[in-house]
C-alpha positions in Angstrom: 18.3 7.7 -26.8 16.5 7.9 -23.6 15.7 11.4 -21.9 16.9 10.3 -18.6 17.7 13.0 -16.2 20.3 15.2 -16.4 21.4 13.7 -19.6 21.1 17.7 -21.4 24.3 19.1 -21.4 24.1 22.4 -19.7 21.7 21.4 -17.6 22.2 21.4 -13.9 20.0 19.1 -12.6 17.4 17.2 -14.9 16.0 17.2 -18.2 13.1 19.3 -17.7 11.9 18.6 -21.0 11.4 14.6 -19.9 8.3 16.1 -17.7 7.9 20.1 -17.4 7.2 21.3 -14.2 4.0 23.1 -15.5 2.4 23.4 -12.0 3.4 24.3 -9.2 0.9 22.6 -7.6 0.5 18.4 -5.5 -2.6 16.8 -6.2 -3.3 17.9 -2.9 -3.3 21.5 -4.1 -0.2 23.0 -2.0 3.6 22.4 -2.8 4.8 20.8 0.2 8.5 20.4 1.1 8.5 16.5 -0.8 7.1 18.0 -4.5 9.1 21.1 -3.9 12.4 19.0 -3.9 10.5 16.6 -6.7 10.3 19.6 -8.6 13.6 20.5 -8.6 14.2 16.9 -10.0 12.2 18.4 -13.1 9.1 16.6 -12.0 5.7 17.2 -11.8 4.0 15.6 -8.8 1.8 13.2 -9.4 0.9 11.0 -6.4 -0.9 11.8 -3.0 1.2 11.3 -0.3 -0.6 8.9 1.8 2.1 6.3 3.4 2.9 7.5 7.1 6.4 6.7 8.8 4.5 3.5 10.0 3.4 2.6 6.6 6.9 2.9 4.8 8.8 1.2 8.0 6.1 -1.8 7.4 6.7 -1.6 3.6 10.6 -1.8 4.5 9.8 -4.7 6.9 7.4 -6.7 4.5 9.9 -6.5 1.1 12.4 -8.3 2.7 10.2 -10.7 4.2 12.0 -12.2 7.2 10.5 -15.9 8.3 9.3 -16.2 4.3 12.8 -15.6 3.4 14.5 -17.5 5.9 12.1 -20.4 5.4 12.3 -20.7 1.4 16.1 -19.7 1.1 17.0 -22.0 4.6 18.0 -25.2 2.6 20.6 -23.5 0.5 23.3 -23.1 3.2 21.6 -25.8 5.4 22.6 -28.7 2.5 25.7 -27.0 1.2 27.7 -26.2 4.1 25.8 -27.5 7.1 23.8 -25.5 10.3 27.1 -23.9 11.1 27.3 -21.9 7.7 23.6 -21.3 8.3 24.2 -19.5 11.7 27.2 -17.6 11.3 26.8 -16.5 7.4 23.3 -15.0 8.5 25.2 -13.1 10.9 28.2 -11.7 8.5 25.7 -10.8 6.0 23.8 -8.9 8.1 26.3 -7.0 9.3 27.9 -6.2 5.5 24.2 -5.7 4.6 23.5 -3.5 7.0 26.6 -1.3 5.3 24.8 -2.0 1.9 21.4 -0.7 3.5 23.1 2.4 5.4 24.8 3.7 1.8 21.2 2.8 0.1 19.2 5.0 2.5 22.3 7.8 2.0 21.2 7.6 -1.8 17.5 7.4 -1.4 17.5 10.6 1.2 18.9 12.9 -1.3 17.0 11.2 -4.6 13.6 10.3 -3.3 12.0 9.6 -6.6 10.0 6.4 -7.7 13.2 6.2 -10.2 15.2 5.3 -7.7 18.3 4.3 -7.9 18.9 4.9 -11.4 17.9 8.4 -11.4 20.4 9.0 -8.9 23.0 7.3 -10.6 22.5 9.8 -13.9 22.9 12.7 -11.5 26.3 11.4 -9.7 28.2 10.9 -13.1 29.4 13.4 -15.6 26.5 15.3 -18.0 27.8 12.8 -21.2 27.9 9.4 -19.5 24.2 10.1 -17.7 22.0 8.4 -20.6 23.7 4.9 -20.7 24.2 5.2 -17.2 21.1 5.8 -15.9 19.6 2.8 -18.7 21.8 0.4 -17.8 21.2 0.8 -13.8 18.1 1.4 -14.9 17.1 -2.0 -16.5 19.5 -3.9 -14.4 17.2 -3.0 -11.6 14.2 -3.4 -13.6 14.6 -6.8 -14.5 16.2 -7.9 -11.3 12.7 -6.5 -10.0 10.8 -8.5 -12.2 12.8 -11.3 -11.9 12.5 -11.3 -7.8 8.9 -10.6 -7.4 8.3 -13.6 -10.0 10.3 -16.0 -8.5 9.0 -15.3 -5.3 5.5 -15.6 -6.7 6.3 -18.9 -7.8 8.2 -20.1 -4.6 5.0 -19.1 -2.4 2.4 -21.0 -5.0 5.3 -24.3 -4.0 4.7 -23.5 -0.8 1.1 -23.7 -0.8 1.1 -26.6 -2.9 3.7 -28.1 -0.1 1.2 -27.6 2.5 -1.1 -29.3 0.9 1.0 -32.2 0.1 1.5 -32.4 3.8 -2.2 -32.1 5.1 -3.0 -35.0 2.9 -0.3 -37.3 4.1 1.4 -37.5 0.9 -1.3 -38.9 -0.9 -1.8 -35.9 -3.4 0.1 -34.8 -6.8 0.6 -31.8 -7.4 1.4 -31.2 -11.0 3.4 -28.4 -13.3 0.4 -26.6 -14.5 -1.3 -26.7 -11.3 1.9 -24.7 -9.8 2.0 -22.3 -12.5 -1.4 -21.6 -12.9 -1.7 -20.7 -9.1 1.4 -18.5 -9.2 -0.3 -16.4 -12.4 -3.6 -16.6 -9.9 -1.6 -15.2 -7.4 0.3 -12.4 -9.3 -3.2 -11.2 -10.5 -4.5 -11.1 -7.2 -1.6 -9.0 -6.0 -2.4 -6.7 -9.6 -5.8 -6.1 -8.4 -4.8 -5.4 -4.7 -2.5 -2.6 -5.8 -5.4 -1.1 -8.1 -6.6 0.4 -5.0 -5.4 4.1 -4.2 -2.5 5.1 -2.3 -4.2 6.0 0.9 -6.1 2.3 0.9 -2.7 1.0 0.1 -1.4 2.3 2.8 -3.7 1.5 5.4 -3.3 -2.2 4.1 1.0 -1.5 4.3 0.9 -0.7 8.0 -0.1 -4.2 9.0 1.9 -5.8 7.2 4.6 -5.5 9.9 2.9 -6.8 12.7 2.4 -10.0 10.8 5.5 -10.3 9.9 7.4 -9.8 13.1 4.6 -11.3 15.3 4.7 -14.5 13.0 8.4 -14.9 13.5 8.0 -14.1 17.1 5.2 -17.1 17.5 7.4 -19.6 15.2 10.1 -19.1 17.4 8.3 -19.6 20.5 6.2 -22.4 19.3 9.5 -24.4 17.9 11.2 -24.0 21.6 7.9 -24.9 23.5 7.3 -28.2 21.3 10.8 -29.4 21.2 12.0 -31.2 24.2 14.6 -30.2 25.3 16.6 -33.2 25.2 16.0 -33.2 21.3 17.6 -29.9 21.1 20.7 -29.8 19.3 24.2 -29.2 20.9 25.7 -25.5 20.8 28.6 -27.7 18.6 26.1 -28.6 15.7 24.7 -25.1 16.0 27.6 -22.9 16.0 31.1 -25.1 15.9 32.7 -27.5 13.7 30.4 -30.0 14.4 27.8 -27.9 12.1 30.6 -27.6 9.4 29.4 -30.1 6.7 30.5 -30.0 3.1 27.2 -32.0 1.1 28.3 -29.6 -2.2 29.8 -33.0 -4.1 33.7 -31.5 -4.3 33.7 -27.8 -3.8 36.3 -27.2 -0.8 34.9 -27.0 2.7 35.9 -23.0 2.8 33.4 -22.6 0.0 30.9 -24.8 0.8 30.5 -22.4 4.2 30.2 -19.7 2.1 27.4 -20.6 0.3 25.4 -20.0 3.3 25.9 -16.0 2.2 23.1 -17.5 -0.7 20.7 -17.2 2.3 21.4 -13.2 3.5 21.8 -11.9 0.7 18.0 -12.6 -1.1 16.8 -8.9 -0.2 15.4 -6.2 -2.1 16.6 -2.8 -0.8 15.3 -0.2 -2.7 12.3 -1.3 -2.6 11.4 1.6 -0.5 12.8 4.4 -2.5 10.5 3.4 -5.6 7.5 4.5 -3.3 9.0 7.9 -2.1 7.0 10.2 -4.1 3.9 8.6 -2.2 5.4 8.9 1.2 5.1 12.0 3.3 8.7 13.4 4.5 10.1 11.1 2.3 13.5 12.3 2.4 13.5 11.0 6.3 11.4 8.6 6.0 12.3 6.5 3.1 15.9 5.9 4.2 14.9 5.5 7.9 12.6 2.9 7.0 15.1 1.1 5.1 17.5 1.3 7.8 15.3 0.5 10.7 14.0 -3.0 8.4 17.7 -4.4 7.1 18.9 -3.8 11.4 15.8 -5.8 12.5 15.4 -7.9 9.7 18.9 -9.0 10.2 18.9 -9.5 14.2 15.5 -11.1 14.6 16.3 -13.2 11.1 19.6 -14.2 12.9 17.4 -15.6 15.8 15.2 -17.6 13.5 18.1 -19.6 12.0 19.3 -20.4 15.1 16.0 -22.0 16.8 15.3 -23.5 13.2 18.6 -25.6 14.1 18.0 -26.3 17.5 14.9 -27.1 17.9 13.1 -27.8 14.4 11.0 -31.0 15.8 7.5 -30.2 15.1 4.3 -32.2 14.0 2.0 -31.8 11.0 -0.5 -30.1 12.7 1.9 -27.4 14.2 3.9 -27.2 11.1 0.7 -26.7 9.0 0.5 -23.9 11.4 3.1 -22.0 11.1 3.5 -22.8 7.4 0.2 -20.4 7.5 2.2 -17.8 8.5 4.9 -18.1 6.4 3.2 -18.5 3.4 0.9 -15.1 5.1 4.7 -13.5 4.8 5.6 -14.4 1.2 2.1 -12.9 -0.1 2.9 -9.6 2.1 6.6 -9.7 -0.1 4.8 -9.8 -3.5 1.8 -7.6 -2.7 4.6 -4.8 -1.9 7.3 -5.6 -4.3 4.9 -5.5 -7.0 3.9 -2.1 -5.9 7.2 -1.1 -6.1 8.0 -2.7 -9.3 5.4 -0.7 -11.0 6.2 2.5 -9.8 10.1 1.9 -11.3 8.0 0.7 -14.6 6.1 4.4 -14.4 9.0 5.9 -13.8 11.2 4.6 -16.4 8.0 5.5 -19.1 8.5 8.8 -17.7 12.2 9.3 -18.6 11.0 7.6 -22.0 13.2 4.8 -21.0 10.6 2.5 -22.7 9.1 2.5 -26.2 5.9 3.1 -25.4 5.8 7.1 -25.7 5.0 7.5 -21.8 1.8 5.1 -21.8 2.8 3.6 -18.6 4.2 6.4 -17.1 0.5 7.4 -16.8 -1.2 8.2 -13.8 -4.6 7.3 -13.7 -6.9 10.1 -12.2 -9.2 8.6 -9.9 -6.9 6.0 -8.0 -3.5 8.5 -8.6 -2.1 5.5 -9.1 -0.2 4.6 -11.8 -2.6 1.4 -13.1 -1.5 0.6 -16.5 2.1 0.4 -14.6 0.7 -2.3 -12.4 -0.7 -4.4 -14.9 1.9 -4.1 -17.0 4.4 -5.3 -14.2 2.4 -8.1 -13.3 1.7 -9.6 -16.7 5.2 -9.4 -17.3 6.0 -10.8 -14.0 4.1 -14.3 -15.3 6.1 -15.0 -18.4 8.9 -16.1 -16.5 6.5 -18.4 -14.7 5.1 -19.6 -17.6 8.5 -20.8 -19.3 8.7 -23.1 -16.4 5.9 -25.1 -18.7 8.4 -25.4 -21.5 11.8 -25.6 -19.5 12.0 -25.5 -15.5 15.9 -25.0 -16.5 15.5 -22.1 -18.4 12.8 -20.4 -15.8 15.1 -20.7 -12.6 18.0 -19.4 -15.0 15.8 -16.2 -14.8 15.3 -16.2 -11.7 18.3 -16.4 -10.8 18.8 -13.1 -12.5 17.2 -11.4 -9.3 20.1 -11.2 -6.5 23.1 -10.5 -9.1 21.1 -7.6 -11.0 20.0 -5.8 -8.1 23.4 -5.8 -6.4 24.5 -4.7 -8.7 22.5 -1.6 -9.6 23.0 -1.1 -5.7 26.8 -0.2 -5.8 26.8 2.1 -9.2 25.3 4.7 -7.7 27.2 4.1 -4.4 30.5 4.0 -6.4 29.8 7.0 -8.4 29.1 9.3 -5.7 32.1 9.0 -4.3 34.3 8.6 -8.0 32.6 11.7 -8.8 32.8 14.1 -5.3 34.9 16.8 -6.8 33.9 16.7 -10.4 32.9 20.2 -11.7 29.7 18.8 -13.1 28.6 16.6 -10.6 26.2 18.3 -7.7 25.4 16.0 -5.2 23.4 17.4 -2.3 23.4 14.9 1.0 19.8 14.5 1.8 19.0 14.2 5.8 20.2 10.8 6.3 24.3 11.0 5.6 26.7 9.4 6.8 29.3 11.9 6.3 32.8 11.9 4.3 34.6 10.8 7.6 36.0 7.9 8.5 31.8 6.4 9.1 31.0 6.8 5.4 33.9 6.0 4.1 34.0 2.4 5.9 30.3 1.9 4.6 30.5 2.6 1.4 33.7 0.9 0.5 32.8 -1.9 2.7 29.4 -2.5 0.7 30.8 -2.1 -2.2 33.7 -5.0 -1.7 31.3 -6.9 0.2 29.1 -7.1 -2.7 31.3 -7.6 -5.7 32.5 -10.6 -3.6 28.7 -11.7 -2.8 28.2 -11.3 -6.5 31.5 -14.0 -7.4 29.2 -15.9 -5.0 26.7 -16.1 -6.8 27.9 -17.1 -9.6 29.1 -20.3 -8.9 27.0 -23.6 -9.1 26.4 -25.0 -5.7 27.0 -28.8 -6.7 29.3 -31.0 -8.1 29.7 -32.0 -11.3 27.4 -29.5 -13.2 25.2 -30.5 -14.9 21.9 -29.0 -17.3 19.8 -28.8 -14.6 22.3 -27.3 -11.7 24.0 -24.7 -13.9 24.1 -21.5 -11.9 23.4 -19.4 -15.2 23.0 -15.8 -13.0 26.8 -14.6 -14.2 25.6 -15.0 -17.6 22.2 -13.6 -18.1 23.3 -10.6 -16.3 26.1 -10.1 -18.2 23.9 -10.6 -21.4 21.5 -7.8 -19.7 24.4 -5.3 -19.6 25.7 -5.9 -22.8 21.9 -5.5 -24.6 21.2 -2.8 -22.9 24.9 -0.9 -23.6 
C-alpha cells in the first residue's frame, strides 16, 4: 500500500519515513516560514521559491483560461438551451463556483504542498482510512488532470486548424492525423517550455495574465465597435424567454437550460495549490490567487457571454483576429496546467503512490525542477489524443473524464474537514485564508458541496436525444470505473 501521509498510526502528522526531513535546510540555504511548515508535512524542500504574488495570481488567471474557455465551451449551452441559458447559467455558476473556489483556497492555505488536495484529504480523515483515501482523491485528480490538459490540447490544435479552414475560404481539408499530430506537437512544445527553471518559469507566468484579460478586454470591445447597432440583439433574446430554446431533441426545456451549467463549470481549481511549494508565502498566496482568478474569471467571463450574444457579427479578417488571441489563451492553459500536472505526478512518486520507486518524484539538480515529471505528464497526456486515430468515440469518452473527476476530488477534502472537526485524531490547523466555523463557512462549504454533486448529475447526462454511439455522455461511467480500480 501506498505511504501516503499520515497513513502511520501513531503518527500525528505525516509519514516521515515517505521523505525524511534530513535537512533542515531550502535549496536556497535558509529555512524560511514556507519549508518550515513543508517540513512539518514530513517533507524535505526541494524547489526554489521563485513565483511572486503576481506570478501565482497570473497562474490562477491563465488555468482557467477565460475567452479560451468561453469560446471552445460557448456552443454547449448556446445549441442546447439557447443565449438565455448561456447568460444566466454563466452567472449561477459563478457565483456556486466562487463558493467551490473560496473552500478550495481554505484547503490549499493550510496544505500548501504540490500534493494538493489529496494530501490534505489523508490528513482530514481518521489515521486507518488515510491510505485509500488519499489514493483515491489522489488518482481521481490525477487523471482528471491528464484528462483536462489533453483535451484541451486537442481542442486548441481544432482551433488552429479552424482558423485555417477560415483564412482559406473553405477550400482546405484538414484531416485526423493532421489534428493529432499538431496536438502531440503542441504538448511537446509545452514539455520543453516547462524544462526551464522555476524562476524562468515564472517570469514567463506573470504575463500570462495580461494576455489573457487584455484579450478579452479587446474582443469585447472590438465585437461592440463592429456590430451595428441595429444588428444587436434585443435584451429578450439575451436575457428573457425569447433566448429560452430547447435544440436538445426531447429533454424537457428546464433541462435543456441547465445544460448551460456545461459551460461554467470547465475549470481547474487546484491548479494553484500543485505549485505551492514553488511559490513564496504560499500559504497567502496560493489561496488568494485562487480566489482573486474564479471572482474575476467569473465577472469579466459573464461579460463576454453576454456581448458574444449581442453583438457576434464580425468578418473573417476580424474574426481571424481575435481567434489569434483566443487560441494565444488556450496555449497559456496548457503551458500552466501541464506544469501543474507534473508537479501532482512528482508528488504522488514521492508518497510512492506510483510503481516506479520514486523515479519521478525526482528533482533534477540544475533546473530544481522536477523534469522526468514533466515528460512523463506530457507523454501521457498524448495517448488519449492518439486514440482519437482509432476511435474519436472512445477519446472524447476520456475526456470527458476531466470535469466529473476533478469535482469530485474537490468536495472530499471539503467534506471531510468538516465530517471530521471533532475527531480525536484529526488535527486540522486553518491556514491564513479561513473562512471561519460561523455562519460564512458553513454556507460555503455546504453550498459547494451541494452545488457540485448536482453539477456532477449534470454531467452525466447526454445532451441529445435519442443517444446514440457517438453522443453517449460516458463521464458517469469512467469515473466510476476510476474509483472502483483504484479502491
Amino acid at each position: 500500500m501506498s505511504t501516503f501521509p499520515g497513513t502511520k498510526e501513531g503518527l500525528p502528522s505525516t509519514d516521515v519515513d515517505a521523505r525524511s526531513v534530513t535537512s533542515s535546510q531550502s535549496p536556497n540555504g535558509s529555512l524560511d516560514a514556507d519549508d518550515r511548515l513543508l517540513a512539518e508535512f514530513g517533507y524535505v524542500p526541494s524547489f526554489k521559491r521563485e513565483f511572486s504574488n503576481l506570478a501565482t495570481i497570473s497562474f490562477a488567471f491563465s488555468i482557467m483560461g477565460l475567452c479560451s474557455s468561453v469560446a471552445t465551451t460557448f456552443n454547449t449551452p448556446l445549441l442546447t438551451g439557447g443565449p438565455a441559458s448561456v447568460t444566466w447559467c454563466w452567472i449561477l455558476g459563478a457565483c456556486m463556483c466562487f463558493t467551490l473556489g473560496s473552500s478550495i483556497a481554505e484547503i490549499v492555505s493550510a496544505f500548501p504542498t504540490c500534493g494538493g488536495l489529496y494530501t490534505a484529504s489523508a490528513q482530514l480523515c481518521p489515521p486507518r482510512h488515510r491510505a485509500i483515501v488519499g489514493w483515491i482523491v489522489g488518482w481521481l485528480n490525477l487523471l482528471g488532470q491528464v484528462a483536462g490538459l489533453s483535451s484541451t490540447e486537442f481542442g486548441l490544435a481544432n482551433m488552429i486548424w479552424a482558423a485555417v479552414v477560415v483564412a482559406k475560404d473553405g477550400d482546405y481539408v484538414v484531416t485526423q492525423g493532421m489534428t493529432v499530430g499538431l496536438f502531440a506537437g503542441l504538448l511537446v512544445f509545452n514539455g520543453l517550455l516547462n524544462c526551464l527553471a522555476t524562476r524562468q518559469l515564472a517570469h514567463i507566468t506573470k504575463a500570462f495574465v495580461f494576455v489573457n484579460l487584455g484579450a478579452t478586454i479587446i474582443i469585447i470591445i472590438v465585437l461592440l465597435a463592429m456590430t451595428p447597432r441595429s444588428e444587436m440583439h434585443a435584451a429578450s433574446y439575451v436575457f428573457g424567454s425569447d433566448g429560452i430554446v430547447n435544440q436538445t431533441g426531447g429533454w424537457n426545456t428546464g433541462l435543456a437550460f441547465l445544460f448551460g451549467l456545461l459551460s461554467v463549470q470547465w475549470t481547474d481549481y487546484d491548479a494553484t495549490a500543485h505549485i505551492s511549494e514553488e511559490v513564496k508565502r504560499a500559504a497567502y498566496a496560493a489561496p488568494s490567487a485562487i480566489f482573486i482568478a474564479v471572482i474575476g474569471t467569473g465577472l469579466i467571463g459573464w461579460i463576454l457571454n453576454i456581448v458574444m450574444i449581442m453583438a457576434l457579427r464580425i468578418g473573417k479578417p476580424g474574426a481571424l483576429f481575435l481567434w489569434s488571441f483566443v487560441c494565444l489563451t488556450a496555449f497559456f492553459v496548457c503551458q500552466t496546467a501541464l506544469q501543474a500536472c507534473s508537479r501532482m505526478v512528482y508528488a504522488f512518486s514521492r508518497d510512492h503512490a506510483l510503481p516506479d520507486r520514486e523515479y519521478f518524484g525526482h528533482v533534477t539538480s540544475w533546473t530544481k525542477t522536477p523534469l522526468r515529471a514533466v515528460w512523463f505528464t506530457t507523454f501521457f497526456s498524448i495517448l488519449p489524443g492518439l486514440l482519437d486515430l482509432a476511435s474519436p468515440v472512445a477519446a472524447n469518452a476520456i475526456f470527458a473524464l476531466c470535469a466529473i473527476a476533478l469535482d469530485s476530488s474537490y468536495i472530499i477534502p471539503i467534506i471531510l474537514k468538516r465530517l471530521y472537526r471533532n475527531h480525536p485524531d484529526v488535527h486540522f490547523k486553518p491556514g491564513p485564508f479561513y473562512m471561519g466555523d460561523g455562519l460564512l463557512g458553513w454556507t460555503a462549504n455546504l453550498a459547494c458541496i451541494f452545488w457540485t454533486m448536482f453539477v456532477c448529475v449534470i454531467f452525466c447526462i447526454p445532451t441529445e436525444l435519442p443517444v446514440t454511439q457517438t453522443n453517449m455522455n460516458y463521464a458517469s461511467v469512467i469515473t466510476v470505473g476510476v474509483i472502483f480500480l483504484s479502491g
